[in-house]
N, C-alpha and C positions, 0 to 999 in steps of 0.2 A: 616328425611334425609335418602338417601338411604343406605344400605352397601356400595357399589361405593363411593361414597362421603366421606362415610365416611372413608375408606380407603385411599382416595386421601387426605384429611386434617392430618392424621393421619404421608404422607411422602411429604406432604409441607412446605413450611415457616419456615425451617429451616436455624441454623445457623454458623455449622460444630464447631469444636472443634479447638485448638490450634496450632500452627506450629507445637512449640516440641512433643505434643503427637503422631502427626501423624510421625513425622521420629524417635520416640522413639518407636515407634510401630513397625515400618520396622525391625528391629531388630531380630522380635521373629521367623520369618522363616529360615534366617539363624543359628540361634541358634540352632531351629529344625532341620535341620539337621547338623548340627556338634553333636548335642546327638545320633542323629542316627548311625552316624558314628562311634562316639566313642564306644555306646554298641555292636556294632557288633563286633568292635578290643577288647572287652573286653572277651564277646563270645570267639573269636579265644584264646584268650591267656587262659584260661579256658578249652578247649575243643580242642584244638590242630587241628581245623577243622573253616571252615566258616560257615553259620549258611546257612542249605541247603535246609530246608521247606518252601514251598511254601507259605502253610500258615503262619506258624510263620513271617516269612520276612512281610508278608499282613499285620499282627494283630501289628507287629512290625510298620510297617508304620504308619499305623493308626494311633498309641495309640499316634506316638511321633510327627508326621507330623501333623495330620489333628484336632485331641482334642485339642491340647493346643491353635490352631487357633479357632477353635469354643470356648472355656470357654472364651479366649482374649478381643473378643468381644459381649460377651452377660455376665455372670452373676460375669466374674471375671474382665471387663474391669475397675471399678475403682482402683482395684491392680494392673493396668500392669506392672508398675513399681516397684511393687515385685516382680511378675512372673518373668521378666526379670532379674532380679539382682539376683533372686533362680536360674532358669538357666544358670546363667553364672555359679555360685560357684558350680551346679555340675557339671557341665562342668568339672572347675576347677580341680575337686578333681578326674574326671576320667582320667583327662589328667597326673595328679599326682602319681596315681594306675598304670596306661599304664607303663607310663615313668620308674618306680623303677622299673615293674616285663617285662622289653623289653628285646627281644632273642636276637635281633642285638643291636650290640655296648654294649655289657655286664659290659667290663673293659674300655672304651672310660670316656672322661671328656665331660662335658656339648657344651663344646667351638667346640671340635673333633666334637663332631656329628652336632653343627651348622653349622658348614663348610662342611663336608659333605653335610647336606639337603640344604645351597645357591647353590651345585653345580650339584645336583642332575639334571637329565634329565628327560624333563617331555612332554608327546604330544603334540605339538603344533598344532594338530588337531583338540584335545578333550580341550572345552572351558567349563567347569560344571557350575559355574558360568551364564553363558548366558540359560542356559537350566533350571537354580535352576531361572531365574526370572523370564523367559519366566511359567514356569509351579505353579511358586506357583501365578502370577498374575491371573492365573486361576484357582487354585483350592480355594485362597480368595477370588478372586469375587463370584464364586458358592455359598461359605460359606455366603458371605453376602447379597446377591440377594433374598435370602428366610430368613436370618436370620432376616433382617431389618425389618420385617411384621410384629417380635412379640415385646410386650411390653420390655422384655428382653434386646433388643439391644439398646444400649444408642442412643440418638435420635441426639445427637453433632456427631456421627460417621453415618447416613444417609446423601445422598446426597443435597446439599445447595441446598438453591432457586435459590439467582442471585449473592450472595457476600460470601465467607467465604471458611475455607477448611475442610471440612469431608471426614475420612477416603474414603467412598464412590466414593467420587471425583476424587480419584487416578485410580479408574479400569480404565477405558477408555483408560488415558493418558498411566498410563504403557505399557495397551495393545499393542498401538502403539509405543509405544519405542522398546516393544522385539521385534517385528514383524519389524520393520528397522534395529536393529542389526542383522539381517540373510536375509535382502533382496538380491536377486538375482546381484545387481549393488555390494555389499559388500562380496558374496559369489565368484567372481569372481576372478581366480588364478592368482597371479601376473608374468606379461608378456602377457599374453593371452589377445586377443584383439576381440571385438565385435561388430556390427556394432550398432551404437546408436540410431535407430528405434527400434534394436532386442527387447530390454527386454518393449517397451511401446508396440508394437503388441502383444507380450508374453504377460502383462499383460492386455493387452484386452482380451483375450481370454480366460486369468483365472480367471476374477474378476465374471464369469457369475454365481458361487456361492453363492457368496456374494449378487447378486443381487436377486438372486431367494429364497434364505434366508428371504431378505429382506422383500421383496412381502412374501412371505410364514409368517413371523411374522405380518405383516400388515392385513393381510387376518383375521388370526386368533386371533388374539387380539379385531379385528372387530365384529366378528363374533360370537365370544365369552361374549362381553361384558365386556371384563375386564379392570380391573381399569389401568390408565394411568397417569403417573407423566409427564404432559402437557409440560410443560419448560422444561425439560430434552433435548429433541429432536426437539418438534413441535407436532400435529395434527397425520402424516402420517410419516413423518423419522423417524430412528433409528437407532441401533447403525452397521447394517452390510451395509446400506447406505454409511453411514459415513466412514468405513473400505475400501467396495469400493472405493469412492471419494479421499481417501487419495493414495490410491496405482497408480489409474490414473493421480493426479496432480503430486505424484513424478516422476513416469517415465517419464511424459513431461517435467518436472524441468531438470530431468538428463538425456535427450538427448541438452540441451541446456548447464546446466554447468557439469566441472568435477566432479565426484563423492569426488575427494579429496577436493574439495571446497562448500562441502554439507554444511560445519558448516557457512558459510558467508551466501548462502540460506538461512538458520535457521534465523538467526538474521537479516535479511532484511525482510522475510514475519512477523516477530514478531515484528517489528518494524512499519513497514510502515502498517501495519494491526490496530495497536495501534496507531496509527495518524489518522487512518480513522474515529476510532471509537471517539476520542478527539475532531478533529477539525467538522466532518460533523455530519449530527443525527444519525450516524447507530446505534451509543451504545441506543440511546433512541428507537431509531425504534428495537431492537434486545429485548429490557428490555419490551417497552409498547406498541409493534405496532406501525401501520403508523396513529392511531385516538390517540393514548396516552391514549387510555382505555381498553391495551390488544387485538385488537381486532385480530382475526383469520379468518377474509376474506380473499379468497386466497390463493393460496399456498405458496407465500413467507410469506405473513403474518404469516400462521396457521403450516410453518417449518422455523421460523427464526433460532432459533437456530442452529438448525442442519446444517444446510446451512451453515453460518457464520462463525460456530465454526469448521469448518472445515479445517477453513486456518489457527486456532492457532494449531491443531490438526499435520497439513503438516510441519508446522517449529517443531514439538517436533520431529517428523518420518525423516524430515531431520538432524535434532540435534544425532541423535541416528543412524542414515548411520554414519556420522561421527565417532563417537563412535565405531560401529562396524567394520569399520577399523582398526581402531586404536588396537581394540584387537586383532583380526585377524593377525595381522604384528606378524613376529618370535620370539614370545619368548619360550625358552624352560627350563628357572633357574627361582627358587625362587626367586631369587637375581634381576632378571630384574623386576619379577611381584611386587616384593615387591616397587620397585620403580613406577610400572604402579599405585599402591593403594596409594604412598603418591603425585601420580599426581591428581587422583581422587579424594583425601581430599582437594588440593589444590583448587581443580576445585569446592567443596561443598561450601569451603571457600567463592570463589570469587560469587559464584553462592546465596549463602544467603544475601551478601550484595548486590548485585544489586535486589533483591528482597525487601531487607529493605527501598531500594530507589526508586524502582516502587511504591510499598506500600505507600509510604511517598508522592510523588509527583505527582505520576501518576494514578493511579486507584488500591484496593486494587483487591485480586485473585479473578474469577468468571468463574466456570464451565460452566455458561450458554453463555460466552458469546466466553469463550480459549482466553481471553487477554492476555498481555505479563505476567503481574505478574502470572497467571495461568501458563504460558508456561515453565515461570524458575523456579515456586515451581516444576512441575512434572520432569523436567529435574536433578533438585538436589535430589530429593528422589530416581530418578532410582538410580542417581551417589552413595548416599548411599544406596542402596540394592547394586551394582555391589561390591561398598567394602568390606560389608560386609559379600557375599558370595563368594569374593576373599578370602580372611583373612580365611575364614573359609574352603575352599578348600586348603590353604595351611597349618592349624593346622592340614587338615585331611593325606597331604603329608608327614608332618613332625610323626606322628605317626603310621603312613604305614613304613614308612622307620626304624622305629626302634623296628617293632614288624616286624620281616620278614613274606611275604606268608598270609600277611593279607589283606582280600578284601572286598573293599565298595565300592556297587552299586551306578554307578553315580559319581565316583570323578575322579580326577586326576589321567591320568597311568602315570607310573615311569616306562619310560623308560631303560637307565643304569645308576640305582644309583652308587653310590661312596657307597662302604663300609669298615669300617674300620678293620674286620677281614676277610680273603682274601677264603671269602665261595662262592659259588655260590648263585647267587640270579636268580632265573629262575621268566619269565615273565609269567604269568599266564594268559589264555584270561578269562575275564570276564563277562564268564557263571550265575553270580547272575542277569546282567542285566536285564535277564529275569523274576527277580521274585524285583521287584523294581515297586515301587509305581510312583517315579519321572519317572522314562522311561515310565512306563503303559501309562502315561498323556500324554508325550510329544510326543508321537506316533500319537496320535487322540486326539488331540488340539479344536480340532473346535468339533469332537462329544463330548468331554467330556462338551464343552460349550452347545453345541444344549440340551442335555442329561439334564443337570441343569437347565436349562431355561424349559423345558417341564416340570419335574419334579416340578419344584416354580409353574407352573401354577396349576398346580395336585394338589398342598396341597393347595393354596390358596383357587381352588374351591370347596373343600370337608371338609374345617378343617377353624374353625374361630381362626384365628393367634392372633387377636389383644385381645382377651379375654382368651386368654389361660396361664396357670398356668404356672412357671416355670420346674417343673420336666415333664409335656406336651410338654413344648419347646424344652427343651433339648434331649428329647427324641426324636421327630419329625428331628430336624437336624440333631443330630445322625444318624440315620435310612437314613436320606437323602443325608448327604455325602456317608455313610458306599453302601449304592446303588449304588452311583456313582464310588465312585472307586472300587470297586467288578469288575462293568462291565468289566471298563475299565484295570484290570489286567487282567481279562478270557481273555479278546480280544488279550492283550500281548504273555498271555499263548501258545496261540492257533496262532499267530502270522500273528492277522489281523490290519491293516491296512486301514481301510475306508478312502479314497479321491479319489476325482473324478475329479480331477485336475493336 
């Protein structure tokens, strides 16, 4: 059997891992950064200064951002369920240190300073949360794109064949989720009015990247010889086809309905897409071809996937317009966010049980195919990542606010706080942006993706993954996140910007 071959058996026929591990797993980003957060206000309280090196800030990222995501899923994923529960308790016990040695509210009761932080005023511009999912759905898909190659990476957290949920399974969907909470129809100022061609010409005109990505990874993959997870895509599609397709059918969606009735969209394409697939053969023609033996004559045959799965893809991207509304609307108190996160548990709530009942009646989840029960697993994991890196942008407010003049890259500004000794609180602009791992990324989104995807090709063709030792593995990701984000902070640095859109 060739290398090819055998690299393609080695990311087949898989059968992903369990509900809870995977939304147990969402967890550990947010965590990562509330530890980052916290060591920095520990820095200040120590040092009477914000932590101003370049580098430090970088090695600082890294060690707490991007390692604990790499060990998660290769050599420590049977403990994640310790890692996590260790991170919380330090957490804990920083939040603990902060609190006893805090500058502000010195002689204040516990109660005085909660009331103070519900009332505190916060940006209702700057949404960190939407940027922490947007950015780490891409610095973990990087992570797992080349990590899944080696023997290392549990084989229940590669991407399913036709039924199950691997962590792997979530890229995609999230991807489209961030990518609808900030689309142009949701960026839109409230009163200001557009004409409802605007934004579908608009996105004709901008998807031409997408496409020539497209072709440019088809070209090369081709031509290269490399190996190909078949059912994932199809033959010829892939995934900036697919990005494409989805931006074109929503603009056309939402020149016909209201943006504020994106979420009825969501559940009528999720719906009546899952009847097509029940009542007529698509589900068998999507699973075995139009001969029932796989076959890939043709281009619809040889890209079912890709094709079909496109329109579970469009109800998650409308599900998440919605959404991104919704956060977008003025809040500016803990006090109201606090209420936004126990609408979003409410909504995980409601969202796992029509899952349990898809599952039960209807077809259980299947990445290849974006059926419904697919469409409400991705939609509830986004909803708990958004909580959870709500919840944690406000443990990062409430500990700003009581160590005064203290700054983390990437969170929440504080406005005019409320304080209970009648000092000045000067607003500081947030000069560390610049030296911030999350911003580096979310600047060049699409190169830090192009970047990873070049790079997985690199090591797969010079370095045999699948035979490799573990201190080899580990070593090699390393080295290959630690590339990536280097780049993509010089570029910060230096304050470039690459799009051509």
């Amino acid at each position: 059997m060739s290398q090819q071959l055998v690299k393609e058996a080695f990311l087949s026929n898989l059968n992903g891992t369990t509900l809870l591990e995977v939304s147990v797993g969402i967890s550990l980003a947010p965590l990562c950064v509330l530890t980052r957060g916290l060591l920095l206000i520990l820095y200040f309280l120590h040092n009477g200064r914000p932590l101003c090196s370049m580098y430090g800030n970088f090695f600082l990222d890294f060690t707490v951002l991007i390692i604990p995501s790499i060990l998660t899923c290769t050599i420590l994923a049977d403990i994640l369920h310790f890692v996590i529960l260790s991170i919380i308790a330090f957490c804990t016990g920083l939040i603990f240190v902060i609190y006893t040695k805090r500058t502000n509210y010195a002689r204040a009761s516990l109660k005085q300073i909660l009331d103070d932080f519900l009332r505190t005023n916060l940006d209702p511009g700057n949404i960190p949360s939407i940027t922490f999912l947007r950015v780490f759905v891409n610095l973990l898909t990087s992570i797992n794109i080349l990590a899944v190659d080696f023997p290392q990476y549990p084989r229940r957290y590669a991407k399913t064949e036709s039924y199950g949920t691997g962590v792997m399974d979530l890229g995609v969907g999230i991807f489209v989720f961030g990518n609808g909470l900030v689309c142009p129809e949701v960026r839109l100022k409230p009163g200001a009015t557009q004409n409802k061609f605007f934004y579908l010409t608009r996105q004709l005109l901008t998807i031409w990247p997408l496409l020539l990505l497209g072709f440019g990874r088809l070209m090369s993959v081709k031509a290269a010889d490399y190996y190909e997870h078949v059912t994932e895509y199809g033959v010829h599609w892939n995934f900036f086809f697919t990005l494409a397709a989805i931006r074109i059918g929503a603009s056309l969606l939402l020149t016909v309905f209201p943006v504020h009735k994106a979420w009825i969209v969501a559940i009528m394409l999720a719906v009546v897409y899952e009847c097509f697939l029940e009542i007529t053969p698509l589900k068998r023609f999507i699973l075995h071809g139009s001969n029932g033996q796989d076959s890939r004559t043709g281009f619809l045959n040889a890209n079912r996937e890709g094709i079909f799965s496109v329109v579970g893809y469009l109800a998650i991207y409308m599900a998440s317009v919605q959404v991104g509304l919704h956060l977008l609307g003025k809040r500016t108190t803990p006090r109201v966010w606090l209420k936004t996160v126990c609408y979003f548990l409410q909504a995980i709530l409601m969202l796992f049980i029509c899952l349990c009942i898809a599952q039960r009646y209807i077809d259980t989840v299947s990445r290849r195919m974006a059926n419904l029960s697919f469409c409400i697993w991705i939609v509830a994991n986004c909803f708990i990542a958004l909580s959870s890196f709500l919840v944690v942008d406000l443990i990062l407010v409430f500990t700003k606010l009581v160590v005064g003049g203290a700054d983390i890259p990437s969170s929440w500004n504080i406005l005019h706080p409320s304080t209970y000794k009648k000092s000045e609180f000067r607003h500081r602009k947030n000069e560390s942006q610049n030296m911030c791992m999350i911003s580096a990324v979310n600047k060049n989104q699409l190169l830090f993706f192009l970047l990873a995807n070049v790079l997985t090709g690199f090591v797969n063709m010079h370095f045999d993954t699948m035979h490799s030792n573990t201190l080899s593995a580990m070593l090699v990701v390393h080295l290959y996140m630690f590339t990536n984000c280097l780049i993509m902070y010089m570029l910060q640095a230096k304050n470039i910007i690459l799009k051509c859109w």
